[in-house]
C-alpha positions in Angstrom: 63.4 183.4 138.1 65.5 180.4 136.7 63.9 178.0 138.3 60.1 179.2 137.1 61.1 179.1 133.9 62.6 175.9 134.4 59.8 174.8 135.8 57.5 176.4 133.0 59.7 174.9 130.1 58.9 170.9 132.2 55.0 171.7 131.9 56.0 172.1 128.4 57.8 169.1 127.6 55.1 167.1 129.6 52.3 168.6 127.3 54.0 167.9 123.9 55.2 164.3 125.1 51.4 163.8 126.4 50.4 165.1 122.4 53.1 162.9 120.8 51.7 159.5 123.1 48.0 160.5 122.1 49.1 161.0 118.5 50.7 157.5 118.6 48.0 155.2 120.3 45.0 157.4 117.5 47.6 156.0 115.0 48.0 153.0 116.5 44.3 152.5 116.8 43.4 153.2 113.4 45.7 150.7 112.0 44.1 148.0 114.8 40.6 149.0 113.0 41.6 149.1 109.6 43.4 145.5 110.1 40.0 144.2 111.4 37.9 145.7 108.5 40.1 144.0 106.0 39.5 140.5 107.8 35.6 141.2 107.4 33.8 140.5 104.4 31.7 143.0 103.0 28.6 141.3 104.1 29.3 142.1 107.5 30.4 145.8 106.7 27.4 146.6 105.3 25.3 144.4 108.2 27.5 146.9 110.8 26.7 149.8 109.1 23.1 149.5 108.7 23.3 148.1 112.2 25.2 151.7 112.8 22.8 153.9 111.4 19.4 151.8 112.9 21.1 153.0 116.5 21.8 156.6 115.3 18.1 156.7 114.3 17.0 155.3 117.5 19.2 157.6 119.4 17.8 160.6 117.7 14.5 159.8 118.1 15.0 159.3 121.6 16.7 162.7 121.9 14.0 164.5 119.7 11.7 162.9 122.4 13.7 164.4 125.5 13.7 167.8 123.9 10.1 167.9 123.2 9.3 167.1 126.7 11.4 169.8 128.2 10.1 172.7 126.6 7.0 171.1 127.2 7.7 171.3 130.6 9.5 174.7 130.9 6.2 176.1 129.0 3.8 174.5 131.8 6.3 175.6 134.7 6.7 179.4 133.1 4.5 181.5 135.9 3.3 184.5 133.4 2.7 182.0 130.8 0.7 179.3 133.3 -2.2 182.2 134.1 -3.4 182.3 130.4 -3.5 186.8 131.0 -3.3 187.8 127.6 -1.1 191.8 127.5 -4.0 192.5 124.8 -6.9 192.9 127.9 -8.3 195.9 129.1 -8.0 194.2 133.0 -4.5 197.0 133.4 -4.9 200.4 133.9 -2.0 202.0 132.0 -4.3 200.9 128.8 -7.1 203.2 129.9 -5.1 205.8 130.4 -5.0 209.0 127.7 -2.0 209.0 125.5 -0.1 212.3 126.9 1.8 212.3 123.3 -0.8 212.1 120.5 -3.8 214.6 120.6 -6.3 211.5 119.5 -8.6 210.4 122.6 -8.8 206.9 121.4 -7.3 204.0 122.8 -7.1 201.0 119.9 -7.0 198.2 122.4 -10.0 199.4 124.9 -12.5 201.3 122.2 -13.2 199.7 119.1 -11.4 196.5 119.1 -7.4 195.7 118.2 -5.5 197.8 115.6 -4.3 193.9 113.9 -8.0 192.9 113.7 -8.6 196.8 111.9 -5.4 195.8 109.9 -6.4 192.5 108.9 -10.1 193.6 108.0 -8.6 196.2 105.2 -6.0 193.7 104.1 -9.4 191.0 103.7 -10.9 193.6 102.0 -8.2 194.1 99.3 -8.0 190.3 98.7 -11.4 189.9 97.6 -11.3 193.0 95.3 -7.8 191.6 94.1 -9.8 187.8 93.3 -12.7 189.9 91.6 -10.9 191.7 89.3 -9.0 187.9 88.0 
């Protein structure tokens, strides 16, 4: 068992001395970059920073670009989507059957239209007596 834990307790040490080396060079490196923005004048700053942000714009658009392509692509390669059947149609059977839990006969998507269209007709309907009464 000594020797696992020994061995446990040298992973350790490796770790924290890896963190302490990393912690020195990102100190080291800032005071490099810090040194070499003071030598600059501001002209040049501000030249690199537009410069910076002209190159995050570009970057974004370019990504914007990649991500419109792929989900136009995954909507062209989607199978169910590709054959342009709507769920609304009357081409299944299961929406010509009876319901077996209502007593009502009627089947809103097969006789008489769609129950949105029979929504949206009364909903019409109370928006012009609404603009009348104004």
């Amino acid at each position: 068992m000594g020797l696992v834990q020994d061995l446990l307790k040298g992973i350790g040490k490796n770790k924290s001395e890896f963190k302490e080396r990393l912690k020195e060079a990102q100190a080291q490196d800032k005071i490099q970059s810090t040194i070499e923005e003071r030598k600059k004048s501001s002209n040049q700053r501000e030249l690199e920073r537009y410069m910076k942000e002209e190159e995050e714009k570009r970057i974004k658009q370019m990504l914007d670009k990649i991500n419109k392509k792929r989900t136009r692509d995954q909507w062209k390669s989607n199978s169910i989507l590709s054959k342009g059947k709507s769920i609304l149609k009357d081409d299944r059977p299961i929406l010509k059957e009876k319901n077996i839990f209502t007593n009502k006969h009627n089947i809103p998507f097969v006789n008489g239209g769609g129950m949105f269209f029979k929504w949206l007709k009364k909903w019409l309907k109370k928006k012009k007596k609404r603009q009348k009464r104004k």
